[in-house]
PLY file of the C-alpha trace (Angstrom):
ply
format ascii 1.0
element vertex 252
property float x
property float y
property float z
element edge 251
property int vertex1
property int vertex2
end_header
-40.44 36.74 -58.21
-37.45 34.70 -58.40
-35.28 36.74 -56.64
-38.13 36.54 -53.54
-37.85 32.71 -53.82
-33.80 33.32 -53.49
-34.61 35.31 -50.46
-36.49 32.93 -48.74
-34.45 29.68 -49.52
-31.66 31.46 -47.76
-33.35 32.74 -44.69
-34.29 29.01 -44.43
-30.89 27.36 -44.45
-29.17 28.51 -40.97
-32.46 26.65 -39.48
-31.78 23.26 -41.38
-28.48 23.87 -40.59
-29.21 24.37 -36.21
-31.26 21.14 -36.50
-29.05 18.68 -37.96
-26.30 19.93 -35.46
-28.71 19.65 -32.42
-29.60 15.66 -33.35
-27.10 13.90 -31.28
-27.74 15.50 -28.37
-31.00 16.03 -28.49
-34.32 13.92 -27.26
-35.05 12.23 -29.88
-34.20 8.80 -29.33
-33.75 7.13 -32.42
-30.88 10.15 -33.05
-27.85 8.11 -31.94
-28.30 5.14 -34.43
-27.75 7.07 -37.24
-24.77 7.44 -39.27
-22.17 9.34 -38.11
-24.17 10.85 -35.07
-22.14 10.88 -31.60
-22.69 7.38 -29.53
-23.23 8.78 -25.73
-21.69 6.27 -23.52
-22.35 5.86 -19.83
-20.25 4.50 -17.24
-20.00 3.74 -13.64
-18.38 7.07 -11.71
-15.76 5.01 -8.73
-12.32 4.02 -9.14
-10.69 2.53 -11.18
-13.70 2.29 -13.82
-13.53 6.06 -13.81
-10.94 8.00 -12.81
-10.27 11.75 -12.62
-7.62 14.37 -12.28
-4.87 11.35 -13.30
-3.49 12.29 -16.64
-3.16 9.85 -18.93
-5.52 7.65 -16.77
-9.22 8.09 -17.78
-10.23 5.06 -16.18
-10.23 1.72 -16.57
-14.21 1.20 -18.93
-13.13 4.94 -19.78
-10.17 3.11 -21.73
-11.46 0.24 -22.91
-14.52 2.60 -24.84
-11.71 4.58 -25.84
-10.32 1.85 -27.80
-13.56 0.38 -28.83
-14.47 3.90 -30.09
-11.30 3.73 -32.65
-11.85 0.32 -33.54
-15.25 0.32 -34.84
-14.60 4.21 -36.16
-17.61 5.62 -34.57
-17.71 8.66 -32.58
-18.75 8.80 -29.17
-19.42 11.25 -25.71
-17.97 9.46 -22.63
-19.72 10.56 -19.15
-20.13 8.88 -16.05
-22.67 8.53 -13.27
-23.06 6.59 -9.76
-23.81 2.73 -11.45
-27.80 2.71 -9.63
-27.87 5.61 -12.34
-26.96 3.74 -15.45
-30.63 2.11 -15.83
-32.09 5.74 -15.63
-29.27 6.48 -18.52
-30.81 4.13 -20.76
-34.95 4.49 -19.78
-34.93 8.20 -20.16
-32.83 8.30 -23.55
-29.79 10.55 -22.21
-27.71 7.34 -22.83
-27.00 5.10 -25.70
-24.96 2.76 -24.17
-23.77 1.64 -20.59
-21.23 -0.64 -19.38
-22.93 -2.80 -16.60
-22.62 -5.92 -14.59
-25.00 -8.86 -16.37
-28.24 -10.02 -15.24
-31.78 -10.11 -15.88
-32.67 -6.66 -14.84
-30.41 -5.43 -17.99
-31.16 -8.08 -20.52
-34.87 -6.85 -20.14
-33.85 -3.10 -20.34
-31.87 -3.12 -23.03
-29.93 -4.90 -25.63
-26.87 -7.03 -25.17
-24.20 -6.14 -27.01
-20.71 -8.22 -25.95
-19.34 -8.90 -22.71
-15.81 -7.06 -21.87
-14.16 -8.73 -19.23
-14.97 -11.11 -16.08
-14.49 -10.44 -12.38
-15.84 -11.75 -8.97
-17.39 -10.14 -6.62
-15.69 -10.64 -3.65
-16.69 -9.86 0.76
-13.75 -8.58 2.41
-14.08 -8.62 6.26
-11.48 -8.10 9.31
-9.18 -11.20 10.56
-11.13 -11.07 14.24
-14.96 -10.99 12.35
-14.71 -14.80 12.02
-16.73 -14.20 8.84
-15.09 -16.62 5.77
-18.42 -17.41 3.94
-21.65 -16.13 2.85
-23.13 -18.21 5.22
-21.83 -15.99 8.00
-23.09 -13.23 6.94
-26.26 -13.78 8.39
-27.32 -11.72 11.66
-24.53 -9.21 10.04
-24.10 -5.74 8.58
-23.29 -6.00 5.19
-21.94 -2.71 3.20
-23.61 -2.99 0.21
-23.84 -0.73 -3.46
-27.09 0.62 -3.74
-29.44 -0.79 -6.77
-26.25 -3.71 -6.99
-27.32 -7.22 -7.34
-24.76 -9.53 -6.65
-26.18 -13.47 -5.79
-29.64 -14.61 -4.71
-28.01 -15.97 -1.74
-27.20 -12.35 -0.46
-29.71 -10.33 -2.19
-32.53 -12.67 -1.09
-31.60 -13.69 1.99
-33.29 -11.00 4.53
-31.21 -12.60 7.87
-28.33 -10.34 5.67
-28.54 -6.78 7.02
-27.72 -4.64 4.02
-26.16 -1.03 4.52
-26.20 1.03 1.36
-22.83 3.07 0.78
-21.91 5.23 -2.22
-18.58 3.10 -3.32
-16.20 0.64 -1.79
-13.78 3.43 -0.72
-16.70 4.53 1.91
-17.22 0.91 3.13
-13.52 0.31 3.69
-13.63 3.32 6.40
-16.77 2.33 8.04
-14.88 -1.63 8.07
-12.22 0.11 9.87
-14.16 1.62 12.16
-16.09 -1.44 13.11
-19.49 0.14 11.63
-19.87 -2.80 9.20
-19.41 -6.51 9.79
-18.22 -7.06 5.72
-18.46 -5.45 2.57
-19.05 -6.39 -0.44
-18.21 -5.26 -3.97
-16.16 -6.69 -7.43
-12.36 -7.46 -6.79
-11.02 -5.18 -8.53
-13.33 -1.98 -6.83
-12.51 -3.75 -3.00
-8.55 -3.77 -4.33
-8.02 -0.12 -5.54
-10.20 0.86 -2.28
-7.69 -0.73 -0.08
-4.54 0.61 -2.01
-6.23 4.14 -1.71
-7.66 4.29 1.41
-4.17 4.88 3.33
-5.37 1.87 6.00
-3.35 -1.14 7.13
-4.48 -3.93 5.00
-2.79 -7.10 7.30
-6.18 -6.32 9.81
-8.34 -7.89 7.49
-8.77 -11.59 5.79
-8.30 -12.28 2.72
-11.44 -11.26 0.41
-13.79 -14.53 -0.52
-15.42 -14.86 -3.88
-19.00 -14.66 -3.84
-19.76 -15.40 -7.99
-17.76 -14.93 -11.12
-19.09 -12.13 -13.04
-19.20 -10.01 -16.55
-19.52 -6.52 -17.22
-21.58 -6.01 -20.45
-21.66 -3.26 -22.82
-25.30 -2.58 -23.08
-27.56 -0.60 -25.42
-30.81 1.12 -25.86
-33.20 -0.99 -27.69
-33.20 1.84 -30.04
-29.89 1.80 -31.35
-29.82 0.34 -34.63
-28.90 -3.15 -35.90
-26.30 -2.35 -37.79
-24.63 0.18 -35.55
-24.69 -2.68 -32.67
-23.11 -5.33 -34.98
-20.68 -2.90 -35.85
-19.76 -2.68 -32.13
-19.79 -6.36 -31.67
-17.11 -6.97 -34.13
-15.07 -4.42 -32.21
-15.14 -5.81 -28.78
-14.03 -9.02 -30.33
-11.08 -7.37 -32.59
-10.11 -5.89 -29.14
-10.29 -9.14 -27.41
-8.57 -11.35 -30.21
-5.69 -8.52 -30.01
-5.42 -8.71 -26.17
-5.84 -4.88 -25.90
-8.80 -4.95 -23.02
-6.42 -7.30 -21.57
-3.26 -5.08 -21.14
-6.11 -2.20 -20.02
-7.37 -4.36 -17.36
-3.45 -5.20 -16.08
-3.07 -1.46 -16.19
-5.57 -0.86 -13.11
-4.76 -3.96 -11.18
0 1
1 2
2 3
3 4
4 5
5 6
6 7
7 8
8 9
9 10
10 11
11 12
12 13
13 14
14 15
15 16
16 17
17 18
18 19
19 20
20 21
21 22
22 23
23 24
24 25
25 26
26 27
27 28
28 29
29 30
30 31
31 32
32 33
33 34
34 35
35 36
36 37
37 38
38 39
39 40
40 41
41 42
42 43
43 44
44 45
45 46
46 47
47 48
48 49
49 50
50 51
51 52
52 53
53 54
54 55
55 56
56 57
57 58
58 59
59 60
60 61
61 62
62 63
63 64
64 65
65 66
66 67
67 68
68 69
69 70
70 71
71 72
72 73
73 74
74 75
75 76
76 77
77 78
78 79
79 80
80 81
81 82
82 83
83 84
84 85
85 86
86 87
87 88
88 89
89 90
90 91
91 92
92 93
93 94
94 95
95 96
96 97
97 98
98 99
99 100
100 101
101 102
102 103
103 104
104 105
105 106
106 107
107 108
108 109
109 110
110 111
111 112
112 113
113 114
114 115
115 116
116 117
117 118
118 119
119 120
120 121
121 122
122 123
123 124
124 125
125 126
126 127
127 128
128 129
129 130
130 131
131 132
132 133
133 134
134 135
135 136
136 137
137 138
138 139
139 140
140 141
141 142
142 143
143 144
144 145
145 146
146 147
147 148
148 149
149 150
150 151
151 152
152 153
153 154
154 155
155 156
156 157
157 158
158 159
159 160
160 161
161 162
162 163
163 164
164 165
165 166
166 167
167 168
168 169
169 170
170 171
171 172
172 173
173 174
174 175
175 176
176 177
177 178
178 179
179 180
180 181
181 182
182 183
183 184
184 185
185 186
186 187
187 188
188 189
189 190
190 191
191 192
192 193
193 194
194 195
195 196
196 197
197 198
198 199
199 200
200 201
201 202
202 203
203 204
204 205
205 206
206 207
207 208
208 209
209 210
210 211
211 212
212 213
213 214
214 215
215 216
216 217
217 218
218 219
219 220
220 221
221 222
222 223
223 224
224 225
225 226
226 227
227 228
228 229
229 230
230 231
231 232
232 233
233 234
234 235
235 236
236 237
237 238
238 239
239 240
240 241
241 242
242 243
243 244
244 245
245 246
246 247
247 248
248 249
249 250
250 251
């Protein structure tokens, strides 16, 4: 009899054994708060957030979750998506954090964890447009991000015609080529574009600010309390230290 019991306790182990390796990845929500299970982190796929094929040069939020990974000793999956994605990252529990730009649509989807580092988001038309405020927008086509809200005045304002493109680098060509009036994105998306693009940048105006910005790292309401705090005094260890600093000179 108890070499039957024997038997069965090891035919049972390899199955406890599948499960517990399966939790971080699997559906269960609530997996990712517990200790030492893999944080999945999602970030915005367009240059310089992320980059690829540039060794040594993950990416700009690529880096700074790098670092925020060592700092608060917690291991984590980095991936990356187009940013109207990131929500979807978060609602269907494939994600357990995002880094995304603040506002109301966020604070009600998730949980606020610290905010990394400011930018503006900036219009960038040609010299001959005329167009040096958001006020001039109006009656024109405006090369926008799709599922990006940038300011009442241009999100709300239907006299704006909006154009949906997939990044800046996209609305920087159709600029060129006269099929959009402006575009619009954060300064430092619009200033990579135009350094990559390979077009002259003396035919168009200097860029206008719009707002003054943060991009937050954001959780899922279910990641645990003490996991978030954990993350919090992090961001701030890396701030105090100047290290998302120097990462943010690195992709200007």
């Amino acid at each position: 009899m108890l070499a039957l019991l024997l038997l069965l306790l090891l035919l049972l182990l390899p199955t406890t054994g599948a499960r517990a390796q399966q939790s971080p990845s699997g559906s269960a929500r609530g997996a990712s708060s517990a200790p030492g299970s893999m944080l999945r982190i999602l970030l915005n796929d367009v240059a310089p957030y992320t980059l690829h094929g540039e060794a040594g040069r993950p990416g700009m939020h690529h880096e700074i979750m790098l670092a925020l990974a060592r700092q608060a000793d917690l291991p984590v999956a980095l991936s990356s998506a187009v940013y109207v994605r990131l929500a979807l990252g978060l609602k269907d529990g494939s994600s357990d954090l995002v880094v995304g730009v603040e506002g109301p649509e966020w604070e009600a989807l998730a949980q606020r964890v610290a905010p990394l580092h400011a930018f503006k988001f900036v219009v960038l038309a040609k010299k001959t447009s005329g167009i040096r405020s958001v006020a001039q927008l109006k009656g024109k086509l405006l090369g926008v991000a799709r599922g990006a809200f940038y300011d009442d005045a241009i999100n709300k304002d239907d006299s704006i015609r909006k154009f949906g493109v997939s990044d800046p680098f996209q609305g920087v060509r159709m600029l060129v080529l006269d099929r959009l009036d402006a575009v619009i994105s954060s300064d430092y998306l619009l200033s990579y574009a135009l350094k990559q693009s390979g077009v002259d940048a003396t035919q168009f105006d200097s860029p206008f600010a719009v707002n003054e910005k943060s991009y937050v790292l954001y959780a899922s309401k279910d990641l645990g309390a003490e996991t978030v705090r954990r993350l919090q005094r992090a961001v701030e260890a890396l701030q105090k230290s100047g290290q998302i600093e120097r990462i943010l000179r690195n992709y200007q």
